[in-house]
ZAMAR-489511 format. One record per residue: residue in one letter; residue number from 1; x negated, y, z of N, C-alpha, C in turn. Coordinates in pm, whole numbers. Layout:
BEGIN
A,NUM,X,Y,Z,X,Y,Z,X,Y,Z
...
END
This chain:
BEGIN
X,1,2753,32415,4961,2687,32477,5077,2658,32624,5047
X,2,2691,32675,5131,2641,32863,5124,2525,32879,5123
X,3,2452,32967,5048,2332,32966,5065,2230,33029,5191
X,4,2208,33047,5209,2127,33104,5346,2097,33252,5349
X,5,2182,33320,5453,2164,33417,5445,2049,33531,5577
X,6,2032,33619,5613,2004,33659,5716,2080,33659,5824
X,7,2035,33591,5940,2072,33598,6040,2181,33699,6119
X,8,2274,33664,6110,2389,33828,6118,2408,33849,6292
X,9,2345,33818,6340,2344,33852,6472,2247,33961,6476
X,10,2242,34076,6443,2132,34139,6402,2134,34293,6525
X,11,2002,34276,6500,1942,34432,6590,1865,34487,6524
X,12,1876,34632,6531,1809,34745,6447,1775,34859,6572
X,13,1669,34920,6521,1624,35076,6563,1785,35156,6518
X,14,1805,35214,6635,1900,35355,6635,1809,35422,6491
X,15,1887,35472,6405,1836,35598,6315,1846,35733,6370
X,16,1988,35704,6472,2008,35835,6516,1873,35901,6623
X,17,1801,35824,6650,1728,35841,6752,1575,35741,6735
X,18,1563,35819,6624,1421,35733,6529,1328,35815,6587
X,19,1201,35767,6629,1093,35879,6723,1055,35982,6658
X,20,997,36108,6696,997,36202,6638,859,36195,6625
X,21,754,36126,6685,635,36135,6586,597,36019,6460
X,22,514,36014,6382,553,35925,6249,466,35846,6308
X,23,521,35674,6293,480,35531,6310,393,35519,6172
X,24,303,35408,6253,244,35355,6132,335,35234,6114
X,25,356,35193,6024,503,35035,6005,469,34998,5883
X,26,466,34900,5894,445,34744,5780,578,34650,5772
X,27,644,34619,5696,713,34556,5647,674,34422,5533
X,28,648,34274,5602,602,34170,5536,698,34054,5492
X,29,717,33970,5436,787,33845,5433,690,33717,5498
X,30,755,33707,5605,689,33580,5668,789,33483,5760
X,31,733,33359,5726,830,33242,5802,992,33241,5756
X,32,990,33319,5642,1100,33275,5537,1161,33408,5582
X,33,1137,33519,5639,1237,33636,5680,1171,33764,5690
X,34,1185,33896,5737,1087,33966,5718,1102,34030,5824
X,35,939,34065,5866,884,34102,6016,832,34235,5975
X,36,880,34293,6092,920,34493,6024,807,34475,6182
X,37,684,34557,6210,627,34637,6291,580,34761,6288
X,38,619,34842,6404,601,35015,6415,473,34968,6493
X,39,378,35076,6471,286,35083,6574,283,35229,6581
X,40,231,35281,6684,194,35462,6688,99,35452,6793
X,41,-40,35462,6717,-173,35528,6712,-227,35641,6657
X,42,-280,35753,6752,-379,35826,6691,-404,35840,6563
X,43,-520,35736,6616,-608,35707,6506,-537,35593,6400
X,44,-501,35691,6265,-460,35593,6154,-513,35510,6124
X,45,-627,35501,6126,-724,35370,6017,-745,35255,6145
X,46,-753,35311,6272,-756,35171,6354,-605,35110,6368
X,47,-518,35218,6377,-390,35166,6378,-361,35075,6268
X,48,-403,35103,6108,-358,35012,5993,-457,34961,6051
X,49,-579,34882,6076,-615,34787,6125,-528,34684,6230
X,50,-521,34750,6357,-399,34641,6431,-263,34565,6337
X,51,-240,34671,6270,-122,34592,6204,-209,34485,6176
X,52,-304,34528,6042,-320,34424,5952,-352,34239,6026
X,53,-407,34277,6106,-433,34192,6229,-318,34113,6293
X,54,-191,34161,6308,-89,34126,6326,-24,34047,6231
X,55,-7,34063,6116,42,34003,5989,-37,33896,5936
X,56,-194,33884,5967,-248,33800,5969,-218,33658,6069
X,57,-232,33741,6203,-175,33635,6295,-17,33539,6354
X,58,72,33621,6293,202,33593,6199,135,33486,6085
X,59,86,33528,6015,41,33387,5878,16,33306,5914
X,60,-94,33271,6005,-160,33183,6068,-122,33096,6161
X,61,-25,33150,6253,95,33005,6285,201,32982,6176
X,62,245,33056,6080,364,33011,5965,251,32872,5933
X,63,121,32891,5926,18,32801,5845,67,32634,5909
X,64,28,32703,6037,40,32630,6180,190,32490,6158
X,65,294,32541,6208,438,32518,6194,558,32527,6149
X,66,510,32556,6001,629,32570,5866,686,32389,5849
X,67,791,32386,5843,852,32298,5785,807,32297,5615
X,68,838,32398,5559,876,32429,5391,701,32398,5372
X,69,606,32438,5452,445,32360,5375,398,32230,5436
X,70,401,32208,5315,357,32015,5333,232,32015,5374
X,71,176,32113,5374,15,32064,5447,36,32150,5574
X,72,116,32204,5610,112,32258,5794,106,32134,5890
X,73,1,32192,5998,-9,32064,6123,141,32058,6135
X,74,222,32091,6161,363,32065,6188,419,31924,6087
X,75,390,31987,5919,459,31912,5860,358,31712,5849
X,76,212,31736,5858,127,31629,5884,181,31552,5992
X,77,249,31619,6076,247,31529,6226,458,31496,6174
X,78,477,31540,6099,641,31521,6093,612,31355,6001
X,79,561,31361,5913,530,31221,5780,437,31100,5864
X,80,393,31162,6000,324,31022,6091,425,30990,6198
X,81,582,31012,6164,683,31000,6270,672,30804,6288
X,82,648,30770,6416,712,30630,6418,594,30559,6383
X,83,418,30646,6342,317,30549,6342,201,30567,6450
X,84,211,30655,6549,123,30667,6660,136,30811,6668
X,85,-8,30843,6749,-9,30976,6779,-121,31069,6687
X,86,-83,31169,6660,-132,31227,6578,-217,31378,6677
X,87,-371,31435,6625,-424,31531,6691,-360,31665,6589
X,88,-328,31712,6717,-231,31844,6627,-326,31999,6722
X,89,-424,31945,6770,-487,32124,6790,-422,32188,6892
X,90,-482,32280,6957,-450,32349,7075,-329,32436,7089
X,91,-318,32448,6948,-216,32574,6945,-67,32523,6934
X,92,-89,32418,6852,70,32370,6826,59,32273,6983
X,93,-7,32213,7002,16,32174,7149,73,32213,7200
X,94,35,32367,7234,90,32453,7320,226,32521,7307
X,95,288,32492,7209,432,32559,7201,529,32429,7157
X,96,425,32306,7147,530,32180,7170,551,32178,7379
X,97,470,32220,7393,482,32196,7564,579,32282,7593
X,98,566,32410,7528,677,32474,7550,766,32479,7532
X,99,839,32419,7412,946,32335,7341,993,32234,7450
X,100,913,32145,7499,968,32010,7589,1032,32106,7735
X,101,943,32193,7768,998,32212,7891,1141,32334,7923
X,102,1136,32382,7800,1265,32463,7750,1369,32323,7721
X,103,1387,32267,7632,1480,32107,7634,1523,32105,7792
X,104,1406,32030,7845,1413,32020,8002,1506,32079,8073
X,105,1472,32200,8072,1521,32330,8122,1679,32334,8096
X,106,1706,32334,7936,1840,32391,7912,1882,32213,7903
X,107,1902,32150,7985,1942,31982,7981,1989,31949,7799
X,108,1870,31962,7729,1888,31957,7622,1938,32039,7542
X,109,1963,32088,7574,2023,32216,7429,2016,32283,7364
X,110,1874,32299,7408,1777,32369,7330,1649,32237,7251
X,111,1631,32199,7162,1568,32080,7115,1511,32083,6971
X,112,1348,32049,6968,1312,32135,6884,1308,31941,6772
X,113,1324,31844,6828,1372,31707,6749,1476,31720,6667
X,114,1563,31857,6660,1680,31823,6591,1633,31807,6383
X,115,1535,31847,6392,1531,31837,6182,1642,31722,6072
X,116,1595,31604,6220,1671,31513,6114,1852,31540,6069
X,117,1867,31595,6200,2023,31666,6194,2069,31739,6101
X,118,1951,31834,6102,1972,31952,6008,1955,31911,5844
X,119,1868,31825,5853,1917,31776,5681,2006,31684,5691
X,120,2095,31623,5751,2194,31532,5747,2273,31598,5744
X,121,2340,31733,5830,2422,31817,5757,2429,31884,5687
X,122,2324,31958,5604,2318,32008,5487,2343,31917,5347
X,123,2291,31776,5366,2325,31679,5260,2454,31672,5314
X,124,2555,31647,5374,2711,31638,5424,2734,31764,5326
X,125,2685,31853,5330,2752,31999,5267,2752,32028,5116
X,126,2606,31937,5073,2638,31956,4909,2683,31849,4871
X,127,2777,31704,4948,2787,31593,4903,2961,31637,4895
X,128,3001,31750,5002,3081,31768,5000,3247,31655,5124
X,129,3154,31600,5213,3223,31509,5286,3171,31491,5384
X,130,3261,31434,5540,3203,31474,5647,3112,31338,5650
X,131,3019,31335,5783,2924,31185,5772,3018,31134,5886
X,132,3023,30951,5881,3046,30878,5927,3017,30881,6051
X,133,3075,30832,6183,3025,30835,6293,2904,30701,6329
X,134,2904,30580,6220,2825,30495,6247,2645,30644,6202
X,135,2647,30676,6119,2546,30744,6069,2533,30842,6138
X,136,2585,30933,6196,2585,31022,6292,2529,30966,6424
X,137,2569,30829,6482,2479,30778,6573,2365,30741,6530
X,138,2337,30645,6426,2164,30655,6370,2108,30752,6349
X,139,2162,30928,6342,2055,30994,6372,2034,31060,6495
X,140,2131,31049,6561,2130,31096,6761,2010,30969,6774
X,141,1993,30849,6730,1875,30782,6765,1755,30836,6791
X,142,1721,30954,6662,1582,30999,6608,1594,31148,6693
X,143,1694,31156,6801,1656,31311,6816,1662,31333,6990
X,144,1616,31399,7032,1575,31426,7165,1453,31459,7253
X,145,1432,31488,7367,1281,31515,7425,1229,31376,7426
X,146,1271,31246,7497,1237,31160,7487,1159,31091,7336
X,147,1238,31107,7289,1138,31083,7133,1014,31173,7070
X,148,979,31243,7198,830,31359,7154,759,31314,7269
X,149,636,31247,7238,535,31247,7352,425,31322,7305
X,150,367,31358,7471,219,31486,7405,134,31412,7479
X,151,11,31383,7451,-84,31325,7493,-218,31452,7488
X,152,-262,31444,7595,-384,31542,7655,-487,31477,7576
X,153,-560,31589,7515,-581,31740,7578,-499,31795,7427
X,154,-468,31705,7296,-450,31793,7175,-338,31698,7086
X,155,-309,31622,7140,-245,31494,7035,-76,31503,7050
X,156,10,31448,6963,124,31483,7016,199,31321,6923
X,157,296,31283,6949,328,31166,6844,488,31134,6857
X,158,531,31137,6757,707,31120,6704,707,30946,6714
X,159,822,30928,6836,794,30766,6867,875,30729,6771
X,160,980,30741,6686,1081,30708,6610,1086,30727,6449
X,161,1092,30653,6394,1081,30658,6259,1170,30744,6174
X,162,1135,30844,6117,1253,30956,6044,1259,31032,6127
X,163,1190,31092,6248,1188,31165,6322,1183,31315,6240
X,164,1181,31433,6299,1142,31555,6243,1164,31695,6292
X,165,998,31709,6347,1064,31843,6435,1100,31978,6386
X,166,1135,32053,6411,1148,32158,6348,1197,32317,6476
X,167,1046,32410,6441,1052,32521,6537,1091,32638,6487
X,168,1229,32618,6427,1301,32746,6361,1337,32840,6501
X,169,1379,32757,6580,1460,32822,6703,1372,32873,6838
X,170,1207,32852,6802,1103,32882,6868,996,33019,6819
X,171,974,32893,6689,853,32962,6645,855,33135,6585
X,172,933,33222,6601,905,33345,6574,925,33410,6702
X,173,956,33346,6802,937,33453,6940,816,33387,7023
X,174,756,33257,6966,610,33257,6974,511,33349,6911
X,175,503,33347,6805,474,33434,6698,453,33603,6755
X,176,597,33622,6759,658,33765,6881,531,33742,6990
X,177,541,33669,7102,462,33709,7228,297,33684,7161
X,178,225,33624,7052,101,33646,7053,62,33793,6978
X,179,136,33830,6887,112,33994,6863,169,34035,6978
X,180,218,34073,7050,255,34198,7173,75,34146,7255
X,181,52,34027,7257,-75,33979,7299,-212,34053,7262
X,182,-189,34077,7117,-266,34136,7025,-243,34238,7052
X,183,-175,34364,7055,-140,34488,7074,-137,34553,7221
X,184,-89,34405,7269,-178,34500,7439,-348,34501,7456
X,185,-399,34400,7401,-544,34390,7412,-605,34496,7320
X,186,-560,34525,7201,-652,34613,7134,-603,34820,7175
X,187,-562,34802,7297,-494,34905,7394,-397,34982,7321
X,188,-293,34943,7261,-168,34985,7179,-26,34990,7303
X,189,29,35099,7326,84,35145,7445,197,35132,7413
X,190,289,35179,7271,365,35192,7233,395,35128,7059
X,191,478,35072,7099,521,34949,6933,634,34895,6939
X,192,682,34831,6816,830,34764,6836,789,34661,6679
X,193,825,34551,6751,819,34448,6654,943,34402,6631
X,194,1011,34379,6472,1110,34363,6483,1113,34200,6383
X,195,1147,34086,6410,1092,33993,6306,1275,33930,6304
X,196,1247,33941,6187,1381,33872,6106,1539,33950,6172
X,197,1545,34023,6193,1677,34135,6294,1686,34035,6403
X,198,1649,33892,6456,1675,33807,6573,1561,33800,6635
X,199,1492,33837,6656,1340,33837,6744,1278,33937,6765
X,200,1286,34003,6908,1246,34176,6882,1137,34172,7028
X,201,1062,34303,6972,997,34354,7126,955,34448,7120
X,202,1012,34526,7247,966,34657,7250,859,34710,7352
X,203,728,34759,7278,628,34776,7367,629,34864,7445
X,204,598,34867,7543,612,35077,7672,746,35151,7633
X,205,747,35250,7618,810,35341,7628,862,35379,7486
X,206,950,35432,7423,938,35513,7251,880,35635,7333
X,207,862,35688,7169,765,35772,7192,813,35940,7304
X,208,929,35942,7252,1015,36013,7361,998,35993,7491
X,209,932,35836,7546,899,35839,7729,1060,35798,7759
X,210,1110,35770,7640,1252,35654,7728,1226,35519,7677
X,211,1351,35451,7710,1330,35333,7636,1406,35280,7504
X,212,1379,35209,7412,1422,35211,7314,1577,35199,7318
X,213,1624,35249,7196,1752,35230,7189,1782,35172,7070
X,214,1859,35026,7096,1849,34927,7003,1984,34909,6949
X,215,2083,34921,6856,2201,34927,6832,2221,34733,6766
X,216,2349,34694,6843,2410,34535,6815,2516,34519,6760
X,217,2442,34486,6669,2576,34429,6569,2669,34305,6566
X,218,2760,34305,6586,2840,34219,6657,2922,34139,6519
X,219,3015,34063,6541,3034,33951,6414,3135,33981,6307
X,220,3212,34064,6349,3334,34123,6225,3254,34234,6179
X,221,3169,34300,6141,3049,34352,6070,3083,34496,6130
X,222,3082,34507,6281,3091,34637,6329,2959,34613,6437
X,223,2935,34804,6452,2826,34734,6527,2920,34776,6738
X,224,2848,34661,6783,2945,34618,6914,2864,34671,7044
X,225,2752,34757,7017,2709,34881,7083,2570,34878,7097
X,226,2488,34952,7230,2410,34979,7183,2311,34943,7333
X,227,2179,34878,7369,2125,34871,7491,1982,34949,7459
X,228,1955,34953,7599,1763,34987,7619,1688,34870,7612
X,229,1592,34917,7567,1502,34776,7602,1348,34861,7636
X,230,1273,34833,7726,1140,34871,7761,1046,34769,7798
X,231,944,34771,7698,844,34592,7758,919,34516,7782
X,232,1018,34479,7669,1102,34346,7668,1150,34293,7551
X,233,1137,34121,7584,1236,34094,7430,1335,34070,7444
X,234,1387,34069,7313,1508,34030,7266,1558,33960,7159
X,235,1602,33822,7213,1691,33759,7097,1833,33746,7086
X,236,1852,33727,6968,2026,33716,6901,2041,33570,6812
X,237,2113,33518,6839,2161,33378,6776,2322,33353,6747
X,238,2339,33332,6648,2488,33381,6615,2522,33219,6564
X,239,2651,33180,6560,2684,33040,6497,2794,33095,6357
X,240,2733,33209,6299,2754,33225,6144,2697,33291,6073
X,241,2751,33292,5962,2658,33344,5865,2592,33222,5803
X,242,2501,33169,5827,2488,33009,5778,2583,32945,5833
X,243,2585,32825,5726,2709,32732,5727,2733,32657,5551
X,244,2789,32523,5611,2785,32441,5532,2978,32429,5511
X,245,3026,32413,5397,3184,32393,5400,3192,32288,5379
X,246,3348,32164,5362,3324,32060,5396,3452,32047,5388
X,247,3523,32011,5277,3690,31985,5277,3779,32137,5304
X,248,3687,32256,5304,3767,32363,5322,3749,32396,5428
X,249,3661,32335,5551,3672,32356,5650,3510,32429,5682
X,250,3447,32506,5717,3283,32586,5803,3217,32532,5902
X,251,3128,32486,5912,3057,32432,5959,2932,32490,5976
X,252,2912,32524,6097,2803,32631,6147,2645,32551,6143
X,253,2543,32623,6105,2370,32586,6090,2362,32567,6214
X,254,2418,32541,6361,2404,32535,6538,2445,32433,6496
X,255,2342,32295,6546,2402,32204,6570,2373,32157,6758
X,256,2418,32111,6734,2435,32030,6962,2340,31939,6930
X,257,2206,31930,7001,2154,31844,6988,2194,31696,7051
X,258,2284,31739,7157,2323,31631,7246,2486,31537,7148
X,259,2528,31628,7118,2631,31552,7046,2621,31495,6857
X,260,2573,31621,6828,2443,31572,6682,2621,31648,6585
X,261,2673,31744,6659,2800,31812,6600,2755,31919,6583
X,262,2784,32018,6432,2797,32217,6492,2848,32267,6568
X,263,2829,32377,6611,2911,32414,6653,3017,32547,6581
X,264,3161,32505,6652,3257,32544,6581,3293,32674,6596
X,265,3311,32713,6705,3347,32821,6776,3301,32967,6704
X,266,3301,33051,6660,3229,33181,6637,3165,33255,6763
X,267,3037,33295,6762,3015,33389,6883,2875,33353,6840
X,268,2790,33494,6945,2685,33563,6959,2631,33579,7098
X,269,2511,33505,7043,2402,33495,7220,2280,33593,7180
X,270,2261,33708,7275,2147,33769,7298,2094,33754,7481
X,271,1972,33730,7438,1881,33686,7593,1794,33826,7581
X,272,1771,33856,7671,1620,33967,7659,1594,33881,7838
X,273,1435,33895,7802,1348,33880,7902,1221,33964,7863
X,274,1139,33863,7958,976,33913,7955,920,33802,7836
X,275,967,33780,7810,864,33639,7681,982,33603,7545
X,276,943,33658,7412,1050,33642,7313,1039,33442,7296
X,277,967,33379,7340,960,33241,7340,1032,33168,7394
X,278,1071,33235,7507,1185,33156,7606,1335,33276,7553
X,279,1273,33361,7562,1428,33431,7470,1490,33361,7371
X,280,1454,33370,7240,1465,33273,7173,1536,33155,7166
X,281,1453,33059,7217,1496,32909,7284,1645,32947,7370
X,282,1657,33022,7495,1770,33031,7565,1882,33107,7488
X,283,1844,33188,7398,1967,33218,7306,2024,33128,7245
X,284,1944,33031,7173,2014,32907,7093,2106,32832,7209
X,285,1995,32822,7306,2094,32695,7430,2204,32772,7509
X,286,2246,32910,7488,2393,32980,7562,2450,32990,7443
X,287,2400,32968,7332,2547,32983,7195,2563,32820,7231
X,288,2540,32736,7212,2554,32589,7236,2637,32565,7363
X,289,2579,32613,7494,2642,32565,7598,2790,32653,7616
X,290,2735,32752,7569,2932,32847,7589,2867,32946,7699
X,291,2968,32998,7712,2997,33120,7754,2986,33094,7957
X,292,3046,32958,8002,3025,33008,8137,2903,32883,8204
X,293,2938,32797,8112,2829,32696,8187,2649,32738,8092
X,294,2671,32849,7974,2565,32880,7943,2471,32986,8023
X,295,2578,33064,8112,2522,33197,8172,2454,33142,8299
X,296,2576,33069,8320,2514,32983,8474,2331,32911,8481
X,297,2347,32857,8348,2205,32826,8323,2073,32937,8345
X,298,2125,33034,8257,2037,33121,8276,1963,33158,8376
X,299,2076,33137,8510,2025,33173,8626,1870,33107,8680
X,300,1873,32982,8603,1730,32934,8645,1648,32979,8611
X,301,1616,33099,8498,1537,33197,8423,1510,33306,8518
X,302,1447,33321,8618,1497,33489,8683,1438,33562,8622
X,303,1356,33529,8508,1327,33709,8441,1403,33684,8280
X,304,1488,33587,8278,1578,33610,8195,1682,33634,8191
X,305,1763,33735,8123,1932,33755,8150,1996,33789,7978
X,306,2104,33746,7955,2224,33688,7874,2352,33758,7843
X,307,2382,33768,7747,2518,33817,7708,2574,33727,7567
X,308,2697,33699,7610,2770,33620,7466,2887,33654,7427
X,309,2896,33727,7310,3027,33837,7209,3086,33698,7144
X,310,3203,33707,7146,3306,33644,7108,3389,33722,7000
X,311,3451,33580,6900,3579,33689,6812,3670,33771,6861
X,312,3690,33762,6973,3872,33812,7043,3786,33951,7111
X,313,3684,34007,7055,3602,34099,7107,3602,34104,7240
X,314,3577,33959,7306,3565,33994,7448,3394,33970,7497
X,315,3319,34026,7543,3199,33956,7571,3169,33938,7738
X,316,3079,33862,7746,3009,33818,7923,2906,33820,7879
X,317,2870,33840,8039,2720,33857,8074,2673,33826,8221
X,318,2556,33793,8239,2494,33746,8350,2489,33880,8430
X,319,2481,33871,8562,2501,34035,8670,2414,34044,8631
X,320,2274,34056,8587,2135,34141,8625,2135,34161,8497
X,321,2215,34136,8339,2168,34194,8196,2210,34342,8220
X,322,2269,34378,8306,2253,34528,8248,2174,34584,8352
X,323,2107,34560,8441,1993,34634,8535,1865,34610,8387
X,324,1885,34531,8344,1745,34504,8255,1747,34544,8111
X,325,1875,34565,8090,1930,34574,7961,2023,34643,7944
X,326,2009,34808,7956,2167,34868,8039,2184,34862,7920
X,327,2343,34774,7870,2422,34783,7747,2558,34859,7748
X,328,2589,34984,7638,2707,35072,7638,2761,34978,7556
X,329,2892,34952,7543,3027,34895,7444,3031,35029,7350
X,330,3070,35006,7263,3098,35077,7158,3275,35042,7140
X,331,3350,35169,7172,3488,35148,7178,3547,35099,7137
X,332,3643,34995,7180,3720,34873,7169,3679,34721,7180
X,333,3534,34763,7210,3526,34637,7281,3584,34627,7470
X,334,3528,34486,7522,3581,34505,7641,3536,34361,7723
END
């Protein structure tokens, strides 16, 4: 198995067009990747305050919904799979609700039940052989919305035994919308949060009074151009870069929750909306669904819009991503 690398669907700040007054910016390791925030305040010492505040509240859901810590409410409520319902607190409540109704939404394809998948193909990858289709159906058993019930006002419970959720494909554009939360309330006008190069948001204006200019790096390691973004997020979800091999053959970290397969295909989903939470989530579910029955989806999002880069450098997009997201090609694409 390859080892895990950064997310290569990646977005960066233009250098060419880095603001001309100096940011205050913190650079941390959190939720296994690292969350780069600019802020530009005045006042320095309240400004390193907001950060610090930010990085705190980043910790505090990693606390929340880490897989990798055995004592996170996440991982407590994963080891009571298949014995009732477990009280998991207001907060993880609240972005399991949001989890179910994103599933909902993208008719599954977005699904935060998949864990058990994800270690069934990673053990396929260091065993070195594909899994059986009898075993491949015993774990499509353990995975779906149906196998997550939430019980009011705080409780949530895994009906299936070996169950295991996991909010890789959520939890940092949750994360994302409660700092922009934090930074509009403590009256911060202008910021750019950048967490792991796949989870971005850009607060007001750069400091220039335009809007940011975010350069995309596309999958043969060129970058495949460049959009605005103003009070909006943005995610990127790529089906490489992770990957498991398997007789010689790649096998992408995207798995289908509905079929319990990777996916094969190469290509790159970026969503920008108003909420990096549903960004996020709908990036995973248009690399999954493809290119025309994924865009079509989108449409049920109206403050979300979509674009998906392909190897044969061809990309699509939903009509309204470039009213929201005016994106230039960088020559030779098309």
């Amino acid at each position: 198995m390859r080892l895990p690398s950064p997310l290569l669907a990646i977005t960066r700040l233009s250098n060419a067009l880095r603001p001309l007054c100096r940011p205050l910016r913190e650079v941390h390791y959190v939720m296994g990747t690292l969350l780069d925030i600019a802020v530009f305040e005045e006042d320095r010492e309240r400004g390193k305050r907001i950060l610090r505040r930010c990085f705190q509240e980043a910790r505090r859901l990693e606390e929340l919904f880490s897989v990798h810590d055995e004592e996170s409410t996440l991982s407590q409520l994963n080891r009571r799979a298949g014995l009732g319902s477990v009280e998991v607190g207001e907060e993880l409540f609240a972005i399991l609700q949001a989890a179910m109704r994103l599933s909902q939404g993208t008719l599954g394809a977005f699904d935060v039940t998949t864990g058990p998948l994800i270690e069934f193909w990673k053990k396929a990858g260091e065993e070195g052989r594909l899994p059986d289709e009898l075993s491949l159906k015993e774990m499509l058993g353990r995975v779906g919305s149906f196998t997550l019930r939430l019980h009011f006002p705080g409780a949530a419970e895994l009906t299936q035994p070996g169950m295991r959720l996991d909010l890789g494909g959520i939890g940092k554009g949750y994360a994302v919308d409660r700092m922009v939360q934090l930074l509009k309330g403590s009256g911060i006008k202008t910021a750019f949060i950048n967490f792991g190069e796949s989870s971005l948001y850009a607060l007001g204006a750069s400091p220039q009074g335009e809007a940011w200019r975010v350069l995309v790096k596309g999958m043969e390691d060129e970058w495949a151009g460049v959009l605005d973004l103003k009070d909006q997020a943005l995610s990127a979800s790529g089906t490489y870069g992770q990957y498991v091999e398997i007789q010689g053959r790649r096998y992408s970290h995207v798995i289908d929750p509905r079929s319990g397969l990777p996916c094969e295909s190469p290509a790159m989903a970026i969503v920008v909306g108003s909420k990096a939470t549903e960004a996020e989530a709908l990036s995973t579910a248009l690399l999954i669904l493809g290119s025309d029955p994924g865009l079509r989806l989108l449409q049920r999002f109206p403050s979300m819009d979509g674009m998906i880069l392909m190897t044969s450098r061809r990309m699509l997009m939903t009509s309204g991503f470039n009213r929201k997201a005016p994106f230039e090609a960088f020559k030779g694409r098309s």
